[in-house]
Backbone bond lengths (Angstrom), bond angles and torsions (degrees), N, CA, C in turn:
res aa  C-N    CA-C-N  psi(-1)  N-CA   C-N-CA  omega(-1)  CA-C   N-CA-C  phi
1 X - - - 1.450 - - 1.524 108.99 -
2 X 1.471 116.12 130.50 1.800 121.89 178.94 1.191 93.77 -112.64
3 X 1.318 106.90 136.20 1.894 131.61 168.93 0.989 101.02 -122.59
4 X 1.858 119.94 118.74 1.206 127.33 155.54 2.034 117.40 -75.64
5 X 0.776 117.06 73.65 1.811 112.42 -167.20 1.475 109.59 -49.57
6 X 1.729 119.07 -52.67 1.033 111.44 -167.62 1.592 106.68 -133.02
7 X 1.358 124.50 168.42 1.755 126.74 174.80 1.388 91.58 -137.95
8 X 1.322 113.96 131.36 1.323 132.60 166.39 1.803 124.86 -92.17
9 X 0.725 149.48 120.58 1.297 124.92 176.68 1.596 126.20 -152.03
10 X 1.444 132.47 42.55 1.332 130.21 -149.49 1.594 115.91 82.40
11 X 1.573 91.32 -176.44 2.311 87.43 171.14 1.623 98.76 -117.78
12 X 1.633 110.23 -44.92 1.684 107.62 -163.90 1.772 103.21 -61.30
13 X 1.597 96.19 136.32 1.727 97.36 164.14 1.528 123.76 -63.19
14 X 1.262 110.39 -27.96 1.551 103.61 -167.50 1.746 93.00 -114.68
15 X 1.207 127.03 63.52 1.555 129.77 172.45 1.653 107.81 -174.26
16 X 1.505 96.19 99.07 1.263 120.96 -172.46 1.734 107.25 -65.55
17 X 1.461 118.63 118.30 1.431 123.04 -148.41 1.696 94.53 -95.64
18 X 1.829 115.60 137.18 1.400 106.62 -176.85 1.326 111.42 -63.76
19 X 1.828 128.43 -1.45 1.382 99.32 170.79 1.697 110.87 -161.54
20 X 0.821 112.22 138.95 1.586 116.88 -163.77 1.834 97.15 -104.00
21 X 1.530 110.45 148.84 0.887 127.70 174.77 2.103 124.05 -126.54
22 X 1.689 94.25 101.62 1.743 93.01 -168.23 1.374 91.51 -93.49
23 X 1.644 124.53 138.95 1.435 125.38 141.12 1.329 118.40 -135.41
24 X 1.362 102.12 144.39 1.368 126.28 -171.44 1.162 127.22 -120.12
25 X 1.918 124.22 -137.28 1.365 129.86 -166.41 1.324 86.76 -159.79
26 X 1.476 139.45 148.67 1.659 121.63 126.68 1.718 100.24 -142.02
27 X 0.970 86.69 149.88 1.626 101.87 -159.93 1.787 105.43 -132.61
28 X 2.138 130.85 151.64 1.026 138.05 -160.78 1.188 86.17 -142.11
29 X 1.408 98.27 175.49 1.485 116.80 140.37 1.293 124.41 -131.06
30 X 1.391 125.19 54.65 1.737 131.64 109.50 1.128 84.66 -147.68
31 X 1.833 88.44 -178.81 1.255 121.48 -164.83 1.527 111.06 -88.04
32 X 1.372 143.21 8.81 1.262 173.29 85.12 1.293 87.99 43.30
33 X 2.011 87.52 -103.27 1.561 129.29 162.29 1.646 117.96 -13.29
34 X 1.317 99.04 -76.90 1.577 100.95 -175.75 1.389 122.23 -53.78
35 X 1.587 113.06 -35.03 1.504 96.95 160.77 1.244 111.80 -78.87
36 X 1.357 170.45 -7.05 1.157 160.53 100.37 1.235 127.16 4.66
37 X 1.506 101.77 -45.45 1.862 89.60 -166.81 1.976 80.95 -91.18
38 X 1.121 144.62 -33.76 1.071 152.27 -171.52 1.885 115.96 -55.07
39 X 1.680 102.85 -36.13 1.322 109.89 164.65 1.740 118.91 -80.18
40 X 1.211 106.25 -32.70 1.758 115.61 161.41 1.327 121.86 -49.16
41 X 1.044 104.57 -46.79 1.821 126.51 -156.51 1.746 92.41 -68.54
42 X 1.402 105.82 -52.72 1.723 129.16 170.53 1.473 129.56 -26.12
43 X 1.689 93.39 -60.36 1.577 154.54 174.63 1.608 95.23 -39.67
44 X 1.570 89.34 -95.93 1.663 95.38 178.84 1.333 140.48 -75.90
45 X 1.951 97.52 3.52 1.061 86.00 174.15 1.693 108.93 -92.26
46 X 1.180 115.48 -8.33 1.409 125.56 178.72 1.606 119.56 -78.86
47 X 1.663 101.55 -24.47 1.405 98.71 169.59 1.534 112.38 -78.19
48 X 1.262 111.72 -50.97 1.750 112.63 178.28 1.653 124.28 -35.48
49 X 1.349 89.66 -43.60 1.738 97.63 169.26 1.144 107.11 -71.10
50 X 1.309 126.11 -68.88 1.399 127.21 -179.14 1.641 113.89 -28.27
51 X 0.976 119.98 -54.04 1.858 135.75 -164.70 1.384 87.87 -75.51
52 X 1.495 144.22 -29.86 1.364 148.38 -155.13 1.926 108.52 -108.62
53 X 1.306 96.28 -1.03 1.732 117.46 -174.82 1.674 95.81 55.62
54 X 1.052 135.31 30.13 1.688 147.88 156.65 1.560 107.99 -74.98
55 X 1.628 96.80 164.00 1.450 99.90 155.24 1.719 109.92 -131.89
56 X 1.254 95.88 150.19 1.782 100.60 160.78 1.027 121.33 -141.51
57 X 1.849 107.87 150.36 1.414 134.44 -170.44 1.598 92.66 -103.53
58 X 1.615 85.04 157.74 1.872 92.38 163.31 1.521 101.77 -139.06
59 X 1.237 149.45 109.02 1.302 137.91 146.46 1.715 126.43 -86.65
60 X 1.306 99.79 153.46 1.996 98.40 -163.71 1.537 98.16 -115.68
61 X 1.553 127.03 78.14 1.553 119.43 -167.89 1.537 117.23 -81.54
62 X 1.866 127.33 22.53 0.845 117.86 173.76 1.574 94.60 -150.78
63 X 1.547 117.44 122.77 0.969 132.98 -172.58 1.365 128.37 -27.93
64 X 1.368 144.96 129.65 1.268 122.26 179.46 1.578 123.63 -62.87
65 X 1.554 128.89 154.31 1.334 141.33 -165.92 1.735 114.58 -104.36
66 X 1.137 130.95 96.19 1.598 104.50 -163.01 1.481 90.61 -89.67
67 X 1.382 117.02 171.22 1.444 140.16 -134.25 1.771 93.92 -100.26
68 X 1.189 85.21 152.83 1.460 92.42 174.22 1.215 116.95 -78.63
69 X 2.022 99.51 155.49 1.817 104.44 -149.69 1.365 70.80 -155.12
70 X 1.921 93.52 131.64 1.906 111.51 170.22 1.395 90.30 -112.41
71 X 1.573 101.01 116.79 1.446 115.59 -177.70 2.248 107.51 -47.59
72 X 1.315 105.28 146.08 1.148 124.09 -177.84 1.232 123.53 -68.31
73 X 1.346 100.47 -33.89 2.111 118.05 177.63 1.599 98.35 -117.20
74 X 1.635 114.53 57.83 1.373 139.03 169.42 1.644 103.22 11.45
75 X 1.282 137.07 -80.88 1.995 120.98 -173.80 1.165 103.52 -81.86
76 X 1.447 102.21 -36.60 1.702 101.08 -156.19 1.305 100.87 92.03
77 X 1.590 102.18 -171.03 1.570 97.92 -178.37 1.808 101.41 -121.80
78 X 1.235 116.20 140.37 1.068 111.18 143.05 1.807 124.13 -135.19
79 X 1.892 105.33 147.49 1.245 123.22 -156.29 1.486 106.33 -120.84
80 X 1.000 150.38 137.81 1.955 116.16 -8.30 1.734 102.71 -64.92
81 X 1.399 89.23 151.14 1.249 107.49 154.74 2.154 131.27 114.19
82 X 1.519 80.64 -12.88 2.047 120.65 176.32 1.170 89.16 88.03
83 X 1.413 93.57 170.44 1.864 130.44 -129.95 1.951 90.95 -76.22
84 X 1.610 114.44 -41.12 1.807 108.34 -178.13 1.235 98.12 -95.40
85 X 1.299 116.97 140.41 1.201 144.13 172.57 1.406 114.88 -117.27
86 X 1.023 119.64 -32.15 1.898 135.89 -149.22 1.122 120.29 108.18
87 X 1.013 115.18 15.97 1.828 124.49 -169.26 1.624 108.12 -61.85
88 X 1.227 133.33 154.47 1.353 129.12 165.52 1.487 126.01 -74.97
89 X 1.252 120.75 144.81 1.648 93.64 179.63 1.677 97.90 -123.63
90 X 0.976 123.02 1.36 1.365 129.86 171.95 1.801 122.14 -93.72
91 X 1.312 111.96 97.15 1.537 113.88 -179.88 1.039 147.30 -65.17
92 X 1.203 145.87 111.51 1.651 116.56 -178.75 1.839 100.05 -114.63
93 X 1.174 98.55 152.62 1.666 118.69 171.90 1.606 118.67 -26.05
94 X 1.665 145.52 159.37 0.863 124.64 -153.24 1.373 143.64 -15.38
95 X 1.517 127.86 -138.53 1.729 116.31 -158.05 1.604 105.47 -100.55
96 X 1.224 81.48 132.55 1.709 108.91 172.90 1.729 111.53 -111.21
97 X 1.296 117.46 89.65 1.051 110.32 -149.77 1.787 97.64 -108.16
98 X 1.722 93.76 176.48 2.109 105.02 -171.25 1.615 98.02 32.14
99 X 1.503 141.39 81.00 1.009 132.64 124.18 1.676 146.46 -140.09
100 X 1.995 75.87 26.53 1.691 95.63 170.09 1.448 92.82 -130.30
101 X 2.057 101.55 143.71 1.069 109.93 -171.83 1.410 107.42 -130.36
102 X 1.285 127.57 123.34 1.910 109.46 -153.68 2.239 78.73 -126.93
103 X 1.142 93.42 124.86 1.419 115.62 177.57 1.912 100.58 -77.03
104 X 1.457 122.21 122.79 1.504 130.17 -156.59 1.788 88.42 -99.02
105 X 1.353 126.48 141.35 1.984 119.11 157.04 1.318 93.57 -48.66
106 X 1.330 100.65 -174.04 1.563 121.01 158.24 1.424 110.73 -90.19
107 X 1.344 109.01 160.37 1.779 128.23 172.23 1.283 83.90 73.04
108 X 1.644 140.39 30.77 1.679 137.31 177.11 2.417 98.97 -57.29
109 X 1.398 85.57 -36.95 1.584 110.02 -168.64 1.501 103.79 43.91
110 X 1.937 106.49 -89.68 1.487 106.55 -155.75 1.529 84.12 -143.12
111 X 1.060 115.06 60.87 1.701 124.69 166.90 1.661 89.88 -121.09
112 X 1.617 106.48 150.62 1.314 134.79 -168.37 1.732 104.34 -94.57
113 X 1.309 120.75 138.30 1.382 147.44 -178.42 1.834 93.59 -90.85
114 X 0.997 112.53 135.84 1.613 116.07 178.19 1.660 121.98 -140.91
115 X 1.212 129.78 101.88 1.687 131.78 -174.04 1.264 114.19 -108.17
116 X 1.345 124.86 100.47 1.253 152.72 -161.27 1.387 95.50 -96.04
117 X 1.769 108.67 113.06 1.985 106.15 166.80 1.242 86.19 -136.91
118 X 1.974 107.87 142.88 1.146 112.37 160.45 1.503 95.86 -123.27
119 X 1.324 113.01 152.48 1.276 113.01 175.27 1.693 109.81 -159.21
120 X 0.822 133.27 160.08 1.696 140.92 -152.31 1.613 106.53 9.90
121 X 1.331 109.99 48.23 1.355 103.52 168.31 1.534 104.86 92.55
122 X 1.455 132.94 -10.61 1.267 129.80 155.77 1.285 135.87 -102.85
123 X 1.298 120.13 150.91 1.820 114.18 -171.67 1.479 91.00 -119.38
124 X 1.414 84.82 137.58 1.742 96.43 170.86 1.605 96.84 -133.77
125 X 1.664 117.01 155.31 1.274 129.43 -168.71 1.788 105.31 -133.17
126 X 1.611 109.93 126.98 1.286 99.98 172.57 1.211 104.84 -111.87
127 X 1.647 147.89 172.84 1.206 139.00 -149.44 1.790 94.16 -155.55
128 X 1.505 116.02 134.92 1.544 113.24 168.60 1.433 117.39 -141.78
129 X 1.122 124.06 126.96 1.806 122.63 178.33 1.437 101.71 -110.10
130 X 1.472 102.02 -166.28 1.591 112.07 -177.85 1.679 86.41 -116.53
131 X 1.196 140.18 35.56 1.455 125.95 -173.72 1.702 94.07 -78.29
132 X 1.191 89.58 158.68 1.765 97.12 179.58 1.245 116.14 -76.54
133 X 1.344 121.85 -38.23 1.530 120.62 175.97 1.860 107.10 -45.20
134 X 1.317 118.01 -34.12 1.030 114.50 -170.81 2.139 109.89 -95.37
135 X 1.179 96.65 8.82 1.549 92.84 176.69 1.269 116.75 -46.63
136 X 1.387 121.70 133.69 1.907 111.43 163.28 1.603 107.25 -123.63
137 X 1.426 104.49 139.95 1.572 104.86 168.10 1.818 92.18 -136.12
138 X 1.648 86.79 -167.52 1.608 95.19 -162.05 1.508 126.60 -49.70
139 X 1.526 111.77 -40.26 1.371 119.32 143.80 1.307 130.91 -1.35
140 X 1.809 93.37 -99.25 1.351 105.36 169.04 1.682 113.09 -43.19
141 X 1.081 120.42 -61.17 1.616 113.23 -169.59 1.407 120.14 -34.19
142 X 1.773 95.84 -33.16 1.758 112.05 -155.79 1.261 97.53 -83.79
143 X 1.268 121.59 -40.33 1.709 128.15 -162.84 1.885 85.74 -87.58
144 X 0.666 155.37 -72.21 1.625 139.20 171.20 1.175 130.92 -46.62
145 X 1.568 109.15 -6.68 1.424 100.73 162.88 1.553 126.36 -110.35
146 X 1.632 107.46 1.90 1.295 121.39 145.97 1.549 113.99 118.93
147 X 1.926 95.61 4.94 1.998 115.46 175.54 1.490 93.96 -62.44
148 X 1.460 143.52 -22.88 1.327 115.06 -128.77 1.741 83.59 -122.96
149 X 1.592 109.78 12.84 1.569 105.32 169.77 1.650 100.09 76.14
150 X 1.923 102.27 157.31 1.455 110.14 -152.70 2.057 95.97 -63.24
151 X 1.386 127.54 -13.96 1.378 129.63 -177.05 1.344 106.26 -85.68
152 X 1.207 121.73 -29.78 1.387 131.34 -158.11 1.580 125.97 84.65
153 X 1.154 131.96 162.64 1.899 134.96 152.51 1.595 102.28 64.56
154 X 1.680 89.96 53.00 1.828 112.53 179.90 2.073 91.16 -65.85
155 X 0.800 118.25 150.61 1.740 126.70 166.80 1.373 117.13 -42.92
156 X 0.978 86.95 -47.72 2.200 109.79 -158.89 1.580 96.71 -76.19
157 X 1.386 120.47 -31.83 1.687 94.78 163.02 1.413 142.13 -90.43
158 X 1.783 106.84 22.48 1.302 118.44 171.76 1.453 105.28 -65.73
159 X 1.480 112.88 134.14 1.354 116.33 169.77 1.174 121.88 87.63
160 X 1.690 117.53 5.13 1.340 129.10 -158.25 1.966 94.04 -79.54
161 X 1.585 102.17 152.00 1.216 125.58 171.87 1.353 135.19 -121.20
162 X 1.162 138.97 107.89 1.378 146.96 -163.69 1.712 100.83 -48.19
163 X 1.304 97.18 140.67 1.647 111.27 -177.71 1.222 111.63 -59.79
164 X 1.142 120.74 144.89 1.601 127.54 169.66 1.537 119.69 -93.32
165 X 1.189 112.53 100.91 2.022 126.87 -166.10 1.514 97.59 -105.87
166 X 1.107 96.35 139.70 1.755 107.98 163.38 1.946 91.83 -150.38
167 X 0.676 84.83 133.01 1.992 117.14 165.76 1.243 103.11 -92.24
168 X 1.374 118.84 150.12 1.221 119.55 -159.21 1.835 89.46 -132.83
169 X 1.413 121.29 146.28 1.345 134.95 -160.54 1.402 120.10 87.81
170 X 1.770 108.80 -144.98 1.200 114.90 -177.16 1.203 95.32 -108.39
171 X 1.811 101.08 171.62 1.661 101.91 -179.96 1.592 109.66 -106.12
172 X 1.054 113.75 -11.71 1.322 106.05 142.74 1.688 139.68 -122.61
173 X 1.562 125.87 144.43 1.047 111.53 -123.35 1.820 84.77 -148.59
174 X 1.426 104.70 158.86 1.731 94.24 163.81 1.268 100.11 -162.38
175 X 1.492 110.00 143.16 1.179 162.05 178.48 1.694 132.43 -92.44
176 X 1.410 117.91 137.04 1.298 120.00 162.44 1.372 124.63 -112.86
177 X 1.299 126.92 151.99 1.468 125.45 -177.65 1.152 146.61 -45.60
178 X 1.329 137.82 72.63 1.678 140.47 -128.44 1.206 117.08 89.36
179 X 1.729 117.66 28.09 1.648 93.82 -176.67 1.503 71.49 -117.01
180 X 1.848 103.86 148.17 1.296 123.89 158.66 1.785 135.71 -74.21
181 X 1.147 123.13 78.67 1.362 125.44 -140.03 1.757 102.57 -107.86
182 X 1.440 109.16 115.26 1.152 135.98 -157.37 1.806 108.63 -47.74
183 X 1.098 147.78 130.14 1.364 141.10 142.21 1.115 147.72 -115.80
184 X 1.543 114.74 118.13 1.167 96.98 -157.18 1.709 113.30 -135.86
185 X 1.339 110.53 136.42 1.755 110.71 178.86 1.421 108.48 -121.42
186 X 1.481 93.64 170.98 1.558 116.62 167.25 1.380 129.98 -100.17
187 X 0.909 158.45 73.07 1.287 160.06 178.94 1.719 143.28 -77.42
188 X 1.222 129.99 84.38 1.573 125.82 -175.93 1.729 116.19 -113.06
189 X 1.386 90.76 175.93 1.363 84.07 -162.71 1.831 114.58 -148.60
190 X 1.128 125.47 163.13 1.878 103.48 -159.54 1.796 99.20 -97.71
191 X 1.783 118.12 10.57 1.469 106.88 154.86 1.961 84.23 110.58
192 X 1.468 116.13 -15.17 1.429 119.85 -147.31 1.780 104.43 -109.27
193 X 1.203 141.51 115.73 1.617 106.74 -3.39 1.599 125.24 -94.05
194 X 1.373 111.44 141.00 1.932 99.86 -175.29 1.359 104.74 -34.29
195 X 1.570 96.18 138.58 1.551 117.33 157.40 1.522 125.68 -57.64
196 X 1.108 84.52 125.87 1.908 117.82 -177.98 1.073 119.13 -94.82
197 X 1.576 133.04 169.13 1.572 100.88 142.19 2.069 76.05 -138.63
198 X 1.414 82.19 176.84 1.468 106.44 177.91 1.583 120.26 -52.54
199 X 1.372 116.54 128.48 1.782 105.14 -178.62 2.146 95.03 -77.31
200 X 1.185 92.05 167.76 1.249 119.14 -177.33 1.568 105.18 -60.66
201 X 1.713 110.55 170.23 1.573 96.25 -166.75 1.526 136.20 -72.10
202 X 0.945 124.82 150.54 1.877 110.10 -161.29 1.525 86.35 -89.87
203 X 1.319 93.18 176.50 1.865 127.56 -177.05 2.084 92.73 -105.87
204 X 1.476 90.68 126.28 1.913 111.87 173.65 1.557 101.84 -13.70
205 X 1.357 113.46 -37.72 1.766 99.40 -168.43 0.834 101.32 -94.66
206 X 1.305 150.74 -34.32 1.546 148.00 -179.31 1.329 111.33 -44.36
207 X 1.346 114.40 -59.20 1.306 136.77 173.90 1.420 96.07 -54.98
208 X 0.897 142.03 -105.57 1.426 128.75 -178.15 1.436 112.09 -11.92
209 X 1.096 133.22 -81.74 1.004 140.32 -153.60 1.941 120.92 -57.21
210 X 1.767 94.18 -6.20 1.704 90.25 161.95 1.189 136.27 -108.36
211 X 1.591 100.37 134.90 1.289 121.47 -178.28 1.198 106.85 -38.14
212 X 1.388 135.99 -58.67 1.694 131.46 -161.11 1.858 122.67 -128.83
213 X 0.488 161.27 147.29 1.842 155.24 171.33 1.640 96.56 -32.75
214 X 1.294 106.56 149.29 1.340 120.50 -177.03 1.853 108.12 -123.83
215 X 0.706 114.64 80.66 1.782 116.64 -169.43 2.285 105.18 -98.37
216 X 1.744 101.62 136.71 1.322 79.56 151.30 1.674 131.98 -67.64
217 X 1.442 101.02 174.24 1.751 111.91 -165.49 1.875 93.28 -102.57
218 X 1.011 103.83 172.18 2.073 113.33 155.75 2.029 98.84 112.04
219 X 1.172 89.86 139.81 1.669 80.01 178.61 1.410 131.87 -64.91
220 X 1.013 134.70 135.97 1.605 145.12 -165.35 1.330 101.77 -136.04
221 X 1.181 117.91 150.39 1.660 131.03 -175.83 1.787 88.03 -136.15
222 X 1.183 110.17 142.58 1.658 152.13 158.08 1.573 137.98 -112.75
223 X 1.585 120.43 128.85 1.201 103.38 173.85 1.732 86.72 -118.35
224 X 1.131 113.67 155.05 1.581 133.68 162.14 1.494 105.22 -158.52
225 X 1.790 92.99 171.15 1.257 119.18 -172.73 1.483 105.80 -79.32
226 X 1.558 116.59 145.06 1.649 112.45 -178.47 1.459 88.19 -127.69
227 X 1.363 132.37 -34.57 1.702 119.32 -175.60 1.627 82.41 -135.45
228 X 1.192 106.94 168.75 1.365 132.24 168.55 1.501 143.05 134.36
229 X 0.479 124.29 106.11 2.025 103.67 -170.66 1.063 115.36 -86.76
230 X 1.425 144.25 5.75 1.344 121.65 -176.16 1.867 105.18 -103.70
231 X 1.133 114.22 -132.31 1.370 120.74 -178.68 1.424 124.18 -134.35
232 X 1.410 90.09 114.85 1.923 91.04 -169.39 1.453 114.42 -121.35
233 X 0.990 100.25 156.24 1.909 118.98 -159.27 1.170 98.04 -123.43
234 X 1.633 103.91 117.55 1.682 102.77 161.45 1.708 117.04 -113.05
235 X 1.225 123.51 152.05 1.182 120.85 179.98 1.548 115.17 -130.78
236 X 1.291 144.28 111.03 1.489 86.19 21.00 1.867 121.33 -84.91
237 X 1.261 125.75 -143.48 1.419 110.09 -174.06 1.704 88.76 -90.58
238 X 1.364 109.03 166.57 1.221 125.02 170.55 1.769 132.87 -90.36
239 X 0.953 103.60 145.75 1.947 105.50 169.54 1.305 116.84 -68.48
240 X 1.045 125.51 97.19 1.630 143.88 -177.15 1.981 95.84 -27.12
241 X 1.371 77.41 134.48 1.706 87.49 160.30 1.710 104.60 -106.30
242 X 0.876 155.29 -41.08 1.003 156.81 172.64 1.572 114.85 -38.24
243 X 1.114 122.41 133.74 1.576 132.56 159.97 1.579 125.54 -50.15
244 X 1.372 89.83 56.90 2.081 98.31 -174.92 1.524 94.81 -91.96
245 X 1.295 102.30 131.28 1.535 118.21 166.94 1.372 128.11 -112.78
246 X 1.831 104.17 -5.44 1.432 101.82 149.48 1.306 156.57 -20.08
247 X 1.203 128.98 99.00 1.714 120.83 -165.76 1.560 96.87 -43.70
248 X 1.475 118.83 163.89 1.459 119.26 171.20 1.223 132.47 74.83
249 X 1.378 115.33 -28.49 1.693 125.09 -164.19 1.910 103.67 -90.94
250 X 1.104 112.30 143.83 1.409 115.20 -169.61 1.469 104.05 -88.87
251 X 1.386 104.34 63.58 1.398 121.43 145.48 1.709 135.64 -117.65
252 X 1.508 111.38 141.02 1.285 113.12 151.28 1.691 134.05 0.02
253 X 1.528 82.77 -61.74 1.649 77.52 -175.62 1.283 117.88 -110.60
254 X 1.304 114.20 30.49 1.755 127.96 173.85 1.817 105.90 -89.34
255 X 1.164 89.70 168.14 1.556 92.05 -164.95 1.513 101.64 -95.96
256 X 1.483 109.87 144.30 1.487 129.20 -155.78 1.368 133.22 59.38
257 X 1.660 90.16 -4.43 1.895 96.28 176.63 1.797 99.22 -41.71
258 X 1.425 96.18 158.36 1.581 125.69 155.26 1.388 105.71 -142.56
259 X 1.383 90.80 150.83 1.648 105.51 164.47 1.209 111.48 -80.15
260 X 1.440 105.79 141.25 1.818 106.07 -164.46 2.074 89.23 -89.95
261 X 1.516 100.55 -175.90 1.397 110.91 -158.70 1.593 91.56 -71.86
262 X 1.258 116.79 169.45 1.148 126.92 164.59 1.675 127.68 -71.89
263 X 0.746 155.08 125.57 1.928 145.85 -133.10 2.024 83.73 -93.09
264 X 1.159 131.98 156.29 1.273 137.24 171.45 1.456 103.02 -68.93
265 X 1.179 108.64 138.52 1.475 135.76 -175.23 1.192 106.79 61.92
266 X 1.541 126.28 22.70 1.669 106.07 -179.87 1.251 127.95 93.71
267 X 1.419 103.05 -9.79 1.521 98.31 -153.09 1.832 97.62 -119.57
268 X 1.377 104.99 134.11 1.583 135.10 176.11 1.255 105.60 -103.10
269 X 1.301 100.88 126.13 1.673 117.11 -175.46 1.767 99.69 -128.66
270 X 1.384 108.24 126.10 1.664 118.58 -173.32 1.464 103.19 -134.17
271 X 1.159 111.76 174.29 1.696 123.84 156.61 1.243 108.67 -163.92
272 X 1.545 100.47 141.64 1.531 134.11 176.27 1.161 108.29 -74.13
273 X 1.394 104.40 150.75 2.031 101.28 148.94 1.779 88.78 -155.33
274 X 0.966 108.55 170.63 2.310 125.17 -153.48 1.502 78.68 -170.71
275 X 1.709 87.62 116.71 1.295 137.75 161.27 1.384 107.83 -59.18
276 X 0.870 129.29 -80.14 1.865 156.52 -168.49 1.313 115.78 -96.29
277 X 1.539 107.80 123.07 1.971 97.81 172.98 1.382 105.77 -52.38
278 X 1.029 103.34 -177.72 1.645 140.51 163.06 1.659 118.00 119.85
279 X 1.077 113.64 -151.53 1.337 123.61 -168.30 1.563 109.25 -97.75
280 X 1.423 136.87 120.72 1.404 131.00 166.12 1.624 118.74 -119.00
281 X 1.070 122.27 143.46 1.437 116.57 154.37 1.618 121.42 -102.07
282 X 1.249 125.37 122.57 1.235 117.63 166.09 1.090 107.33 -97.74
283 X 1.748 113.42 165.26 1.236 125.54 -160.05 1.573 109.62 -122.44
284 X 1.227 146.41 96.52 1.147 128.74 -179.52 1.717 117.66 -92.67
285 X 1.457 107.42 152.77 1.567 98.90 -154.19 1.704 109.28 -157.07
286 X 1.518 96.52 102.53 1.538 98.60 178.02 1.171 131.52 -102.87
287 X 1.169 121.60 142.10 1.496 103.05 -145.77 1.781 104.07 -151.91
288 X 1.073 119.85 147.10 1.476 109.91 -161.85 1.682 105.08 -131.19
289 X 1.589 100.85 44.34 1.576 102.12 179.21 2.043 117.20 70.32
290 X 0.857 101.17 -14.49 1.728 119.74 175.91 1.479 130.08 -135.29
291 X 1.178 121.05 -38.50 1.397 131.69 -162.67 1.466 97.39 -141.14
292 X 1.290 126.68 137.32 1.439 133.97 145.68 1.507 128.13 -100.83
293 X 1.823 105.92 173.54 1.328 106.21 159.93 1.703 110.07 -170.93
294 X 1.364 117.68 139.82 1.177 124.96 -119.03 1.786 101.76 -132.63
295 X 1.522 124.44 124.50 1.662 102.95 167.78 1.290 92.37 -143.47
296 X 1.617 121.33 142.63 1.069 151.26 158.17 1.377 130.15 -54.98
297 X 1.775 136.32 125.01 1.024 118.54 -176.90 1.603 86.45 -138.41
298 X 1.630 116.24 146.65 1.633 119.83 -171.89 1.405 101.30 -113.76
299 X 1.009 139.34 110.79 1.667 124.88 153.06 1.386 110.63 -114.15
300 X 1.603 82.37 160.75 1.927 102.02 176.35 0.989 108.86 -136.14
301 X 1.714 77.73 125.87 1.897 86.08 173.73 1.255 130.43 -123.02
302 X 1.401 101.23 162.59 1.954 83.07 -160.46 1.763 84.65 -120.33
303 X 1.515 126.87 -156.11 1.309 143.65 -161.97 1.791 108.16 -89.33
């Protein structure tokens, strides 16, 4: 899929400007594809100029994203303790961070945590101790998740408190294929840290130059996929949990985002629909630019 977002082209209406500026998005599902549609895109845009006695450039100033992949050996394993934990088995593109929580025995001390995924033929391993260098409390969470501004340890999230979510129904639930199935939560929040929204896009060194993630602030609620393999549709669409820094994309950490108003009384109203039976967990997730809090709902659906 190609998204043209914006056309640039001069200010006067009647004075055709020597150079116009289009940027967009285009996005696959594999990485095949994406270099494909990426050598096309190149293609015609080099012939159009060409045929027009023009020239055109293309530059790509934010790294490419490869597509989301629901691991093949569904948790994977992780050891001590057997192979499910709660782990996610559904991926999305860079860091999705604090939202697996793996409960340690006792006397764990200074023995190693180990998460084994193989998936299209590769194994990757993540590793966790109790060493202190690696301690996290609310702080840390806040300044990595981008409340605490591009320096970090902004004022306004002293004292901050994780949102209060309730989901409304059962937590487990079932479904048929194409049916649009209502969701709905509650969500508040203690005001902490005031709502922000994102400054506009920085210049190569800026970006470099911060110490920590820079995210807007204000409470936002999310539904996404936490297990599943098939393909699910929410409506309306959702606020990315993921660390997208894409201009344009309705995320957090895109430039000029705001958090939209809060819905009256709290309350977020969505609907599903699942492509494919089987088993899913969605994840609902409120989150106030610093701190989260998180409830699970499972359905199965059959044909």
């Amino acid at each position: 899929m190609v998204t043209v977002g914006s056309i640039h082209g001069g200010e006067a209406m009647n004075v055709i400007h020597e150079e116009v500026r289009m940027n967009g998005t285009f996005r696959s599902l594999s990485n095949d594809d994406l270099l494909r549609v990426k050598r096309r895109i190149e293609e015609i845009a080099t012939g159009v100029a060409t045929a027009n006695q023009c020239e055109a450039s293309l530059s790509y100033p934010i790294p490419e994203f490869p597509p989301t992949i629901n691991a093949e050996s569904a948790w994977g394993e992780i050891e001590p303790g057997g192979p499910d934990q709660g782990q996610p088995t559904h991926f999305i593109p860079r860091r999705n961070r604090f939202l697996v929580r793996i409960v340690i025995p006792r006397g764990f001390d200074k023995k190693e945590l180990m998460w084994t995924l193989t998936t299209r033929g590769k194994t990757e391993r993540a590793y966790a101790t109790l060493k202190r260098d690696y301690f996290i409390d609310d702080i840390v969470i806040m300044n990595n998740s981008g409340a605490g501004g591009a320096g970090g340890g902004r004022p306004d999230t002293i004292g901050n408190k994780s949102p209060v979510l309730k989901v409304d129904g059962e937590k487990s639930q079932v479904a048929k294929i194409g049916q649009a199935v209502p969701l709905t939560a509650f969500a508040s929040d203690d005001g902490k840290p005031r709502p922000r929204a994102m400054p506009m896009p920085l210049t190569e060194a800026a970006r470099a130059a911060r110490g920590t993630p820079n995210s807007a602030t204000g409470l936002r609620l999310s539904w996404f996929v936490y297990r599943g393999a098939g393909k699910v549709t929410f409506d309306p669409s959702q606020i990315e949990v993921r660390e997208d820094y894409r201009d344009g994309t309705n995320s957090p950490w895109s430039a000029g985002w705001r958090t939209p108003a809060t819905p009256p009384d709290g309350k977020w109203v969505s609907r599903v629909t699942f492509s494919e039976p089987g088993t899913y967990v969605l994840r609902c997730l409120a989150h106030d630019g610093g701190l989260m809090t998180s409830e699970d709902v499972t359905f199965v659906v059959s044909r």
